[in-house]
VEXTOR-87265 format. One record per residue (C-alpha): residue in three letters; residue number from 1; x, y, z; chain. Coordinates in steps of 0.001 Angstrom, whole numbers, plus 500000, padded with zeros to 6 digits. Example, Ala and Ser with C-alpha at 12.3 -4.5 7.8 and 13.67 -1.06 7.14 Angstrom:
<atoms>
+-------+--------+--------+--------+--------+-------+
| setor | torvex |     xx |     yy |     zz | selum |
+-------+--------+--------+--------+--------+-------+
|   ALA |      1 | 512300 | 495500 | 507800 |     A |
|   SER |      2 | 513670 | 498940 | 507140 |     A |
+-------+--------+--------+--------+--------+-------+
</atoms>
This chain:
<atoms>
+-------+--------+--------+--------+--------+-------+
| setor | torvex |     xx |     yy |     zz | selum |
+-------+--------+--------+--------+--------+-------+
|   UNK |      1 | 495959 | 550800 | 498451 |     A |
|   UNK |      2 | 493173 | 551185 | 501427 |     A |
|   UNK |      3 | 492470 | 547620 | 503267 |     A |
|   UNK |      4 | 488966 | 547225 | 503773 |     A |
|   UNK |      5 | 488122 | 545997 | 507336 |     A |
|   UNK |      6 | 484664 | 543841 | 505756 |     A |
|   UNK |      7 | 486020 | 540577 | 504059 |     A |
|   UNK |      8 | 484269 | 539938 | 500417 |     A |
|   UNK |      9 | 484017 | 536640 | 501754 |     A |
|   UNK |     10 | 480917 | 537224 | 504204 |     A |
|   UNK |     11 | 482922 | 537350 | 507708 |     A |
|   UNK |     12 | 485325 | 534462 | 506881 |     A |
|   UNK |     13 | 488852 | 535565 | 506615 |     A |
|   UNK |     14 | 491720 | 533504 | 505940 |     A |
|   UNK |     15 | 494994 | 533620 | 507696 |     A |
|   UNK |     16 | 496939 | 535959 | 505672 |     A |
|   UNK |     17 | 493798 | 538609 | 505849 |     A |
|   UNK |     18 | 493649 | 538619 | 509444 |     A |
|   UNK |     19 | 497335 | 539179 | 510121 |     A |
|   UNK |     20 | 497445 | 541818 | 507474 |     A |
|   UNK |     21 | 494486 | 543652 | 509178 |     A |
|   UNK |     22 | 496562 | 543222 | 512135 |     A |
|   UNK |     23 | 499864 | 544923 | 511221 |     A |
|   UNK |     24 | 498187 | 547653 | 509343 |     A |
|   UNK |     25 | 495702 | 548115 | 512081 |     A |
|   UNK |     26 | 498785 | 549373 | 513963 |     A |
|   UNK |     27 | 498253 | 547021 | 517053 |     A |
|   UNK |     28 | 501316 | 544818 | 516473 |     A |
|   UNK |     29 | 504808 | 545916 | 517438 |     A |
|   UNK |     30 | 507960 | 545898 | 514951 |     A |
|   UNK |     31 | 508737 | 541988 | 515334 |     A |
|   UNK |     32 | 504997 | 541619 | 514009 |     A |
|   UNK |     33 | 503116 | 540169 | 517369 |     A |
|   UNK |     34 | 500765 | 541866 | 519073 |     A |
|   UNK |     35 | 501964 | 545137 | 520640 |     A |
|   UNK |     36 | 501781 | 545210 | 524681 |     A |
|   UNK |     37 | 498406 | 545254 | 526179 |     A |
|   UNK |     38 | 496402 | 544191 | 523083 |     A |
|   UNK |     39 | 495073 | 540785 | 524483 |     A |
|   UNK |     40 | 493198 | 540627 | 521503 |     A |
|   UNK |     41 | 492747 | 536445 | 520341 |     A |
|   UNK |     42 | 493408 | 535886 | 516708 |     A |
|   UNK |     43 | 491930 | 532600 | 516713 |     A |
|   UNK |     44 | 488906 | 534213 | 516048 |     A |
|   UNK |     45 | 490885 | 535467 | 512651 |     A |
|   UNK |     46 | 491066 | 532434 | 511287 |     A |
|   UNK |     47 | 487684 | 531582 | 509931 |     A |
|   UNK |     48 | 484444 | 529499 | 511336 |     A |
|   UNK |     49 | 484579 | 526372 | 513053 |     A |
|   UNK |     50 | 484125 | 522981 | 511726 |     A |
|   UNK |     51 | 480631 | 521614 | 511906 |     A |
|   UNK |     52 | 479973 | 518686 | 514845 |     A |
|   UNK |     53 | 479871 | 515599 | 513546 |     A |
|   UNK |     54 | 476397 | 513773 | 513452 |     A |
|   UNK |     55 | 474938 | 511214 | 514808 |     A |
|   UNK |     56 | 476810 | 507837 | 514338 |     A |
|   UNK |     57 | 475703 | 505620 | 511583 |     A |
|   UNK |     58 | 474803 | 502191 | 512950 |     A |
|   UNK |     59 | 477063 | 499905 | 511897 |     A |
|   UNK |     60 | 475531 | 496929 | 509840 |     A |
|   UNK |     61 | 475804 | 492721 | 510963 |     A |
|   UNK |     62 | 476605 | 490544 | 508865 |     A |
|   UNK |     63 | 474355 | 487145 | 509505 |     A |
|   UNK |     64 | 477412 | 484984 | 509625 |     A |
|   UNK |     65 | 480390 | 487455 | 511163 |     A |
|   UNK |     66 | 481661 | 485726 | 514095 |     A |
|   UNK |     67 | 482198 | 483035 | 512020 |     A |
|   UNK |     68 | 483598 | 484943 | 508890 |     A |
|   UNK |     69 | 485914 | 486423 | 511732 |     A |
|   UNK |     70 | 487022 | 483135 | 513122 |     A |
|   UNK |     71 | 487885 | 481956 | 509608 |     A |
|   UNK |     72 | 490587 | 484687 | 509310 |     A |
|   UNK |     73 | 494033 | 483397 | 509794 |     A |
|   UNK |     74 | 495606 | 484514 | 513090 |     A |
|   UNK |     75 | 498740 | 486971 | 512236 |     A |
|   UNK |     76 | 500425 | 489457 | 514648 |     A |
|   UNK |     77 | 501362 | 490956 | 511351 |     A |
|   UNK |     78 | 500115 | 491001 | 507663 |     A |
|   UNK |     79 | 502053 | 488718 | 505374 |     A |
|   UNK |     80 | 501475 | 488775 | 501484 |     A |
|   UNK |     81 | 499734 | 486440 | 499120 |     A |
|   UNK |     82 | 501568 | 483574 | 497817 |     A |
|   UNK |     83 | 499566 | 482838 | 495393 |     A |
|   UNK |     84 | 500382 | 483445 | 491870 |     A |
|   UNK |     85 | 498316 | 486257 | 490041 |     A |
|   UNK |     86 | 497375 | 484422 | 487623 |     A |
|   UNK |     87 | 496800 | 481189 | 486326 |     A |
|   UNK |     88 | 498785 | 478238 | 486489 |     A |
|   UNK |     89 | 500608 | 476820 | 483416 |     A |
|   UNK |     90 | 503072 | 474485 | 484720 |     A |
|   UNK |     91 | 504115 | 472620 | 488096 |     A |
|   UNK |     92 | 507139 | 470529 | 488321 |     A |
|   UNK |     93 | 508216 | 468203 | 491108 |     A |
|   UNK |     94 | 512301 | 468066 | 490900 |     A |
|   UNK |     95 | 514131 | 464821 | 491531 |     A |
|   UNK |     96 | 516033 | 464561 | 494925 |     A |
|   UNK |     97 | 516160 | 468434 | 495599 |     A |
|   UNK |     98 | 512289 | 468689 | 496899 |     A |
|   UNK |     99 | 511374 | 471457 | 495323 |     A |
|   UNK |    100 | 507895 | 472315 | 493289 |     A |
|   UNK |    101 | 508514 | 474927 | 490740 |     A |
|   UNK |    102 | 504895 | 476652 | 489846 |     A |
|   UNK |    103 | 504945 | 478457 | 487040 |     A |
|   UNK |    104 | 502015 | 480785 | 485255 |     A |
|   UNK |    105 | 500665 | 482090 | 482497 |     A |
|   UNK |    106 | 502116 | 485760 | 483313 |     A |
|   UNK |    107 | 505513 | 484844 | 483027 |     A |
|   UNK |    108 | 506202 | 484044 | 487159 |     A |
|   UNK |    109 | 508371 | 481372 | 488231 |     A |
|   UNK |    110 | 507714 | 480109 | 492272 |     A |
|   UNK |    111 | 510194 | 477663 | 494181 |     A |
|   UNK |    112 | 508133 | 475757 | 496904 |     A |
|   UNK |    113 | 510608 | 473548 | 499547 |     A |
|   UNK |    114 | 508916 | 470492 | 500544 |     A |
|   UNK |    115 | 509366 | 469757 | 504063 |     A |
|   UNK |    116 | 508091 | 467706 | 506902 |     A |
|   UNK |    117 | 504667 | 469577 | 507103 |     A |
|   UNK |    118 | 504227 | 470652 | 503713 |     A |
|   UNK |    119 | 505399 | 473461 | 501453 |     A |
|   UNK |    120 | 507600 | 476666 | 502151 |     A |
|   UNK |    121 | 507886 | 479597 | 499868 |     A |
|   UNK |    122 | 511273 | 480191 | 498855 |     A |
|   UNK |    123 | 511620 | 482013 | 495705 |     A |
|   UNK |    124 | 509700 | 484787 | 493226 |     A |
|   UNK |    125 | 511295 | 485241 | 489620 |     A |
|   UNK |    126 | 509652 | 487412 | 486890 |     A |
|   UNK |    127 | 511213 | 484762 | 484409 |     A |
|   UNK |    128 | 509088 | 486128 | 481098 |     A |
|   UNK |    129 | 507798 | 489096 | 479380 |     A |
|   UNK |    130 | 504591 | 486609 | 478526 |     A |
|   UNK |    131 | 503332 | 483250 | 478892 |     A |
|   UNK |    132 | 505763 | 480461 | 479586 |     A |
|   UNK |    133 | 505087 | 477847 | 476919 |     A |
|   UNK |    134 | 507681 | 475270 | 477745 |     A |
|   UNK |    135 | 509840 | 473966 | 481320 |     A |
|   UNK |    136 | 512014 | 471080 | 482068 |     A |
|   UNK |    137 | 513931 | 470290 | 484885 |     A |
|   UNK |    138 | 517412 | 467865 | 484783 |     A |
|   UNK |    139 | 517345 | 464328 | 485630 |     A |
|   UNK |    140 | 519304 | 465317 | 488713 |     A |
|   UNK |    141 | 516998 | 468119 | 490017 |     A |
|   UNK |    142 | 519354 | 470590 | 489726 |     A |
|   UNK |    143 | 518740 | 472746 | 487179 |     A |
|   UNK |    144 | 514811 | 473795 | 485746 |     A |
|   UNK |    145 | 514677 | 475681 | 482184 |     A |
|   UNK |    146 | 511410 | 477886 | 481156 |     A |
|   UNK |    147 | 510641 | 479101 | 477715 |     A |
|   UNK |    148 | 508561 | 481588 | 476914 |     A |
|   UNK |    149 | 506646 | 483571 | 474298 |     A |
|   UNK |    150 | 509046 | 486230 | 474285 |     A |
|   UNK |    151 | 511399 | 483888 | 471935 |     A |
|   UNK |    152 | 513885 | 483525 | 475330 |     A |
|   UNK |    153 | 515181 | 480480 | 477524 |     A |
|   UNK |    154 | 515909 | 480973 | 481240 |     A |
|   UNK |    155 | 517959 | 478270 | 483208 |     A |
|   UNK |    156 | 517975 | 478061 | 486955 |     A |
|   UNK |    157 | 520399 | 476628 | 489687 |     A |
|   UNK |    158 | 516965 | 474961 | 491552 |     A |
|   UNK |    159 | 519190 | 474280 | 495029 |     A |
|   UNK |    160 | 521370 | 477807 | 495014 |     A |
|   UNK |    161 | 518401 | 480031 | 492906 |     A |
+-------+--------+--------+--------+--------+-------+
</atoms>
């Protein structure tokens, strides 16, 4: 099969062409780099060069940024949400233990920890399939029970979860 030197793609040649043109061109040597004294670049081989980029775009201000910016919660690292995804159904204070237990609509169960300045996250359970429809929580604090649409009860230890 004869190699045509002309590319059918209008001078651009991809890799493979250009080193094929190469070793049947004769100029390499039997480990298949170029054969002494052929300083000839194959980077040209490769194909055109990318296009300079343009001129920048100017970047738009918003009215109120530095003050959208200071808003934004200082973090050497992001943390995630919290929050539950969707909405609340239930939210239970426990007796002696301290803990709120926020349940939603989707099925989540959150323990909270009330401490001196406020509330600390403790605890993420996907408790249902669906919506939770019922919860209770002992006299004691101890233990917190969820029922759900998915015809199922779940019981938690609230202080060892």
């Amino acid at each position: 099969m004869a190699h045509s030197s002309a590319s059918p793609h209008l001078g651009k040649r991809s890799r493979d062409e250009a080193e094929n043109e190469i070793q049947h061109s004769g100029r390499t040597g039997s480990n298949g780099t170029l054969a002494p004294g052929d300083d000839t670049s194959s980077e040209d081989d490769i194909g055109p060069t990318l296009p300079s980029t343009g001129p920048k775009k100017k970047r738009r201000k918003l009215p109120y940024e530095k003050l959208y910016i200071s808003a934004l919660p200082l973090s050497t690292r992001y943390s995630k949400s919290l929050m539950h995804k969707d909405q609340l159904s239930f939210a239970t204070m426990t007796p002696f233990t301290d803990f709120l237990l926020t349940s939603s609509v989707d099925g989540v169960v959150k323990f909270w920890k009330k401490i001196a300045t406020g509330m600390e996250f403790v605890k993420e359970f996907k408790a249902h399939v669906g919506e939770i429809k019922s919860v209770s929580v002992s006299q004691d604090g101890r233990s917190f029970a969820t029922a759900g649409v998915d015809k199922s009860v779940k019981i938690f230890d609230v202080v060892t979860f």
